[in-house]
C-alpha positions as CSV (number, residue, x, y, z in Angstrom):
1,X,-9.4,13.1,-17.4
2,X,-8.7,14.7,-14.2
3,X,-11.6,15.9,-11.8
4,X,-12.2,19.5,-9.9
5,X,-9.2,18.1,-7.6
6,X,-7.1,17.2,-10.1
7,X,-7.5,13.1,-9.5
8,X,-6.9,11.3,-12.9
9,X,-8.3,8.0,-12.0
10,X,-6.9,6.4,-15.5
11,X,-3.8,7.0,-14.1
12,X,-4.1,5.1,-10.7
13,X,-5.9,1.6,-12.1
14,X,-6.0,-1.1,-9.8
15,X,-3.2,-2.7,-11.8
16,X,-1.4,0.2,-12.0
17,X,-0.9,0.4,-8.5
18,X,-0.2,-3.0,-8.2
19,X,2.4,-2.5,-10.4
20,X,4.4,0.0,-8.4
21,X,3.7,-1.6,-5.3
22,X,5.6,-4.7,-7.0
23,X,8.4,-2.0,-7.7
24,X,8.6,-0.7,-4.1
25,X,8.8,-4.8,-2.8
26,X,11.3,-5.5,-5.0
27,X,13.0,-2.7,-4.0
28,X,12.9,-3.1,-0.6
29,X,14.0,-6.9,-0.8
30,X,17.6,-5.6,-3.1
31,X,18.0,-3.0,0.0
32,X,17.8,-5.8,2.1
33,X,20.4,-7.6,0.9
34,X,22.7,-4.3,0.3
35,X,25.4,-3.7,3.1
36,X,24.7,-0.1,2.8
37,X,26.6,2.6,5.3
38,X,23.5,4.6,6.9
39,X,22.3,4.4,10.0
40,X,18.8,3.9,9.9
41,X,19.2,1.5,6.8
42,X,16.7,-1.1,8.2
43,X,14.0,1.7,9.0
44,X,13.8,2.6,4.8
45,X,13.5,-1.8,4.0
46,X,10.6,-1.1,6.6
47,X,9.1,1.8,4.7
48,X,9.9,0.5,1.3
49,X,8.0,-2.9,2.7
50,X,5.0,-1.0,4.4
51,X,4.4,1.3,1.6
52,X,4.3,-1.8,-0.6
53,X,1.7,-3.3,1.2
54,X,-0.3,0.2,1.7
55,X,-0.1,-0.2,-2.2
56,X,-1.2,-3.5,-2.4
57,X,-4.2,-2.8,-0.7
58,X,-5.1,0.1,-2.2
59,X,-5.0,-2.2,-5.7
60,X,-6.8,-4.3,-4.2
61,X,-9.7,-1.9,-3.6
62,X,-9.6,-0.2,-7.1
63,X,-10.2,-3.9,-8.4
64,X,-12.9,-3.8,-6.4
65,X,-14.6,-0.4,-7.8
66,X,-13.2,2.0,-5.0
67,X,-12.5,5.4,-6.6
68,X,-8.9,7.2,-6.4
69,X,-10.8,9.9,-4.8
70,X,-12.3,8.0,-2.1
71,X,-9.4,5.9,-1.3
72,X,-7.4,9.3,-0.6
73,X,-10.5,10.7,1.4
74,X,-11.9,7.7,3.5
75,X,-8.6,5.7,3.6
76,X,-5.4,7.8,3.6
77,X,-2.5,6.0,4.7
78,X,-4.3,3.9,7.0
79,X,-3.5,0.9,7.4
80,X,-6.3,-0.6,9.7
81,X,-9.0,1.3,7.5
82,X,-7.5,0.1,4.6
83,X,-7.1,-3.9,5.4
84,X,-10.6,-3.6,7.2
85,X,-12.2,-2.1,3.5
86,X,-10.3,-5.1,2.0
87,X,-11.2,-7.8,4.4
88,X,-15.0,-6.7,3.9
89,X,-14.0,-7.0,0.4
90,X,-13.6,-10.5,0.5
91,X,-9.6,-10.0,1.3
92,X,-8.6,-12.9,3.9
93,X,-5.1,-12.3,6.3
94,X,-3.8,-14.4,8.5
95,X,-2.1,-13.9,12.2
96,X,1.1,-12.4,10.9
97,X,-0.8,-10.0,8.4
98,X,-2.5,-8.8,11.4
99,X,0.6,-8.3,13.6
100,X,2.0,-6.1,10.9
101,X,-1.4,-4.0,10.5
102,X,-1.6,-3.5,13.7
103,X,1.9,-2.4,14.0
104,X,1.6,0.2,11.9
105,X,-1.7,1.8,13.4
106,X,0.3,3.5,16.1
């Protein structure tokens, strides 16, 4: 059932999003393989990756009880708010998954 702004959080379970974050990894991994003619063609892998990951974490937190509502309002796209939420959360990272949070908090 959707709320006064229209959030259905049925819709968006944790596994749910970890579902189509699966979808856009996978996807971004065929890309990467793909000779495709464009000229930005590594920037979309990139995006398809990061947005992936964004989705990852955002499973991650519904697992954890975080509301669909609050993950749009407190968390955004962020990155760094949204592996620091995770992390507190009892999510662990490692050097590299720290390299690529920080590079996309610019």
């Amino acid at each position: 059932m959707n709320d006064a702004e229209g959030i259905n959080e049925t819709q968006t379970t944790a596994r749910g999003l970890f579902h189509l974050a699966h979808s856009y990894w996978r996807s971004a991994a065929a890309l990467k393989r793909r000779a495709v003619a464009a000229t930005h063609h590594g920037d979309v892998v990139w995006f398809l990756y990061c947005h992936a990951v964004e989705l990852y974490l955002k499973a991650f937190l519904r697992g954890e009880g975080v509301s669909v509502k609050d993950l749009h309002r407190k968390f955004g796209h962020s990155f760094p708010k949204l592996a620091n939420a995770a992390e507190q959360s009892g999510m662990r990272f490692d050097d590299e998954d720290r390299e690529v949070i920080a590079r996309q908090s610019g």
